[in-house]
N, C-alpha and C positions, 0 to 999 in steps of 0.2 A: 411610526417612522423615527430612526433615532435621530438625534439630536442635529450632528454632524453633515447627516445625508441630507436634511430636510435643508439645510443654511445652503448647501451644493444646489438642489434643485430651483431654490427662490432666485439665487445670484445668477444660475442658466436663464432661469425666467425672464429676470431682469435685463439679461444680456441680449436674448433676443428682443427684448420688448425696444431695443435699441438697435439694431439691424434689420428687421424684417419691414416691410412697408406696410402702410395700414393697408384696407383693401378698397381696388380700385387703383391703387398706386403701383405703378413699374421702379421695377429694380433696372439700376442704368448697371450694364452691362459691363467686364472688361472687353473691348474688341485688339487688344496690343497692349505689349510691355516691351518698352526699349529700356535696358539697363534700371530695370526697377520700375522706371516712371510708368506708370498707368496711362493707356490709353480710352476713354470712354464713349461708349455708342453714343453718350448725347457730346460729347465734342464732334464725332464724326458726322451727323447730323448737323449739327451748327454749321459745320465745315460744308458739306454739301448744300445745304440751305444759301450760304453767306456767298460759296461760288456761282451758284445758279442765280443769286440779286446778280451781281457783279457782272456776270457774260448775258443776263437775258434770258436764260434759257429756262425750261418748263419744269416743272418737280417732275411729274408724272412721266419725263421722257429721258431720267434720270436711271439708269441700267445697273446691274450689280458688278457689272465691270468697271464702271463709274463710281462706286461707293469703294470698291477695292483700290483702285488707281488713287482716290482723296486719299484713303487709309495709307497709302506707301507716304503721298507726299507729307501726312502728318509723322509718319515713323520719320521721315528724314528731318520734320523740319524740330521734331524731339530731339533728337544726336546732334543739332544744329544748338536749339538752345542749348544744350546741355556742355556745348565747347564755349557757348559765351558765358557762363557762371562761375569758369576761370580765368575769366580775361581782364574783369573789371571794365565788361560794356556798357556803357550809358546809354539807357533803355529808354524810348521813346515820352518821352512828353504828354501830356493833356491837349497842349498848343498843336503839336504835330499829329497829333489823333485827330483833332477838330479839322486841321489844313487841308490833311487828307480826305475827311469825309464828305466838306466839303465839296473837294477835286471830282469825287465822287461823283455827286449832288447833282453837278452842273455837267455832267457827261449825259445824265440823262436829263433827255427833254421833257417837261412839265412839271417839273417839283420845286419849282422856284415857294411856290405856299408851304406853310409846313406840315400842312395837314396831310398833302398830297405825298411828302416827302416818308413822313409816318406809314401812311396808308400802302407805299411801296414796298418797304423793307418787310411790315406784317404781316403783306401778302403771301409775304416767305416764311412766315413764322419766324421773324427777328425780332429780336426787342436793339434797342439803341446800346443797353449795356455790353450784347453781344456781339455787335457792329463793332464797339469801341475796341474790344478785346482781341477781335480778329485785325482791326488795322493795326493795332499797337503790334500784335506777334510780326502782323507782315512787314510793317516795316521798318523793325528790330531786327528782320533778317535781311531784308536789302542790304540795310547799311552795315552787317556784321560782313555779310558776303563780298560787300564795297571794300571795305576796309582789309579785309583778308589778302582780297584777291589781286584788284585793281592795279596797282601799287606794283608788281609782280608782270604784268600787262602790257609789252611794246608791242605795236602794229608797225612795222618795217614797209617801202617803200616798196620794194618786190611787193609784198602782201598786195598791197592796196593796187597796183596794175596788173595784178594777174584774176584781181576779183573786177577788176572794172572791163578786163577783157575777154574769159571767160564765163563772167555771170551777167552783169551790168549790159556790155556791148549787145551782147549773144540774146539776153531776153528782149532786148529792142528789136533785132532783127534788121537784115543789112541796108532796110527801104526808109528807116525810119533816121530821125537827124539823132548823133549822140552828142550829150553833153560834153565840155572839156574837162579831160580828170580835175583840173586845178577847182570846178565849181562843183565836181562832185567826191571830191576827195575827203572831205569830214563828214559825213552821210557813211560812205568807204568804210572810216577806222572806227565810225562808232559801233558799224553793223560786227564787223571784224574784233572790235573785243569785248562787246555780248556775246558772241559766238565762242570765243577766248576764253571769257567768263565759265560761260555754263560747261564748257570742257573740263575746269581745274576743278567747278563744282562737283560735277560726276563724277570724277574720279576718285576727288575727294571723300564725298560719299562713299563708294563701293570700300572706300578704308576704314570708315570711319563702321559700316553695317559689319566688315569681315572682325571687326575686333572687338564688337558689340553683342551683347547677346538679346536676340531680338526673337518675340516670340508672337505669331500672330495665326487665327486659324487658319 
């Protein structure tokens, strides 16, 4: 073998010996690319795993329409970080990771121990590091989304009587005592601009995917 080609074949060698996984080991997938960024089966898994702690619900009853649906809201919430890396957004804290976890913590009943606390999360296949990293994204997106939108946000006075009369009065039914708007009127504008919110966010989005190049199987 000359000289030349044999230097070509070691440096291939060496190059796989640098990508391939040994054996026994899985190669983590791309499952999405938003404008570059890589999306990974073991994020999307984390993600599913982290949502299923969060709501309760069972691995096993966990559907591929379920895995797809986590996969869109990680394409969105990629195009989401990737508008706050020109913003100059101040990104969640150590402090604010712990608060929230906490928040967490005490939602569910029994984990005041920490053994029990541990013992919940790796029922799901979490580790704490990967806990820490999905509250910090999540709630780096609240507050981008806060900050964005909020701000932009009046609930008018029409609004709030026409929701208290068609939605509010109406689901009580006419046997039933109704409150006076005056004690149900901030209840009213908070429901009215989360509703506000997640509007500007949609739309937002479907802007933010049409000018994006997004690729996913």
């Amino acid at each position: 073998m000359k000289t030349g080609k044999k230097q070509f074949v070691l440096a291939l060698v060496a190059l796989l010996a640098l990508v391939v996984p040994g054996r026994g080991e899985e190669i983590d997938r791309i499952v999405a690319t938003v404008n570059a960024r890589v999306i990974l089966a073991s994020e999307l898994d984390d993600t599913v795993r982290f949502e299923c702690f969060l709501n309760g619900c069972s691995q096993d009853s966990v559907t591929g329409e379920d895995h797809r649906a986590t996969l869109e809201r990680l394409v969105d919430q990629a195009l989401l970080e990737q508008q706050m890396e020109n913003t100059g957004f101040v990104h969640a804290g150590a402090q604010d990771v712990a608060r929230r976890l906490e928040e967490i913590r005490r939602q569910m009943p029994g984990l005041e121990a920490e053994e029990s606390w541990q013992a919940a999360y790796s029922k799901f296949g979490l580790t704490l590091p990967v806990l820490e990293e999905r509250v910090a994204r999540q709630l780096d997106l609240e507050r981008y989304i806060d900050q964005r939108f909020r701000p932009t946000v009046f609930v008018d006075n029409a609004s709030v009587e026409t929701y208290y009369r068609e939605k509010l009065v109406a689901r009580l039914g006419s046997n039933a005592a109704r409150p006076p708007l005056n004690e149900v009127r901030p209840q009213i504008e908070r429901i009215l601009t989360e509703e506000r919110l997640n509007e500007l966010l949609a739309s937002w989005l479907n802007t933010l995917r049409s000018q994006s190049e997004i690729e996913m199987p």
